[in-house]
C-alpha positions as CSV (number, residue, x, y, z in Angstrom):
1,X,26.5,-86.3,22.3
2,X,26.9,-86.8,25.8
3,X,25.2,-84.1,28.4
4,X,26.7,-83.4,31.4
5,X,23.4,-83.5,34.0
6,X,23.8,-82.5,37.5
7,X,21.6,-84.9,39.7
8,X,21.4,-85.5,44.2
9,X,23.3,-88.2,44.5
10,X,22.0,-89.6,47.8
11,X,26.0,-90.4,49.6
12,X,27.0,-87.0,48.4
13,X,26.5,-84.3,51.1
14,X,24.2,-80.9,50.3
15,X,27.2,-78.9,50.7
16,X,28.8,-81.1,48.1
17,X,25.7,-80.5,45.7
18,X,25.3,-76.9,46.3
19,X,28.9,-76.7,45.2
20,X,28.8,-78.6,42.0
21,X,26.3,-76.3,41.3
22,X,27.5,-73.1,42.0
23,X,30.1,-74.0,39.8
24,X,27.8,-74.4,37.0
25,X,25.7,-71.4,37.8
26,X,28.8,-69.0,38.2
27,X,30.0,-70.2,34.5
28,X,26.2,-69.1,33.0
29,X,26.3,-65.5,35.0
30,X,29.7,-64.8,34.1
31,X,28.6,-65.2,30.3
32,X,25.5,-63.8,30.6
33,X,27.2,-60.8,31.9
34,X,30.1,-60.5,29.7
35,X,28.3,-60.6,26.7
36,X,25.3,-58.7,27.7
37,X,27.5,-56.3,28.7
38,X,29.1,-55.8,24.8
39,X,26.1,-55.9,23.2
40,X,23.3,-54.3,25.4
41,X,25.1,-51.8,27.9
42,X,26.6,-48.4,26.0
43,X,29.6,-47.4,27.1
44,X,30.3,-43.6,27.5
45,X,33.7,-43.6,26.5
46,X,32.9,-45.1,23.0
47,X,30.4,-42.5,22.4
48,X,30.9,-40.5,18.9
49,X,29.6,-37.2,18.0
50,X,26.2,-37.2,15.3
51,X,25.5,-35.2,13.0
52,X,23.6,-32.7,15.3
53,X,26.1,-32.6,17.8
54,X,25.1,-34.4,20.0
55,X,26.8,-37.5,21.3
56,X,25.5,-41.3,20.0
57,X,26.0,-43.9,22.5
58,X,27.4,-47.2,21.5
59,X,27.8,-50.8,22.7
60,X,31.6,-52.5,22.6
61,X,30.0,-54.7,19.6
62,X,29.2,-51.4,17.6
63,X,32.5,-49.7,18.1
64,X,33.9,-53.1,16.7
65,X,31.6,-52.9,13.7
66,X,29.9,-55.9,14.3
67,X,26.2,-54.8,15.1
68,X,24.4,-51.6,13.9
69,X,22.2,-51.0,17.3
70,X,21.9,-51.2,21.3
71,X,20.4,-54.3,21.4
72,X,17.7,-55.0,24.4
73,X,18.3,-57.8,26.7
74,X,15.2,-59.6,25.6
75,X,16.3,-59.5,21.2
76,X,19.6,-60.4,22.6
77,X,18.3,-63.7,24.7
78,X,16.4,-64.8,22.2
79,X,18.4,-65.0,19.3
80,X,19.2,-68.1,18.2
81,X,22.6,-69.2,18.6
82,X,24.5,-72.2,16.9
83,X,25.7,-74.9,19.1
84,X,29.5,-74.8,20.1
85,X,31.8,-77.6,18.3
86,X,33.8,-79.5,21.1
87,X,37.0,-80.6,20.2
């Protein structure tokens, strides 16, 4: 399996670099924040009422039934994940 590595090449120009990774680093923090935002951030409108009355907050992934709890960013980073199939 080929891995795509970003290296200086010496006739390509720093702009050129910073560029080709920017583009790298702007796909990670877009999925970092999309996801961590489903399964770590609550959402008030998808609160429910408890059993007390009160209000229970919930993540997008628990209103979807997938996950039972708020998850912190640090259980959520480290889980392991299975590598993606490429077609």
């Amino acid at each position: 399996m080929a891995m795509n590595r970003i290296q200086f090449q010496p006739g390509l120009s720093l702009p050129a670099f910073q560029a080709q990774i920017g583009g790298v680093m702007h796909n990670a923090v877009t999925c970092f924040v999309a996801y961590s935002y489903n399964f770590c951030r609550p959402v008030r409108t998808l609160r429910i009422k408890n059993e007390t009355g009160g209000r229970k907050k919930r993540t997008p992934v628990m209103a979807a039934g997938l996950s039972g709890h708020i998850w912190p960013t640090y259980e959520w980073i480290s889980y392991p994940t299975r590598p993606c199939m490429s077609t």
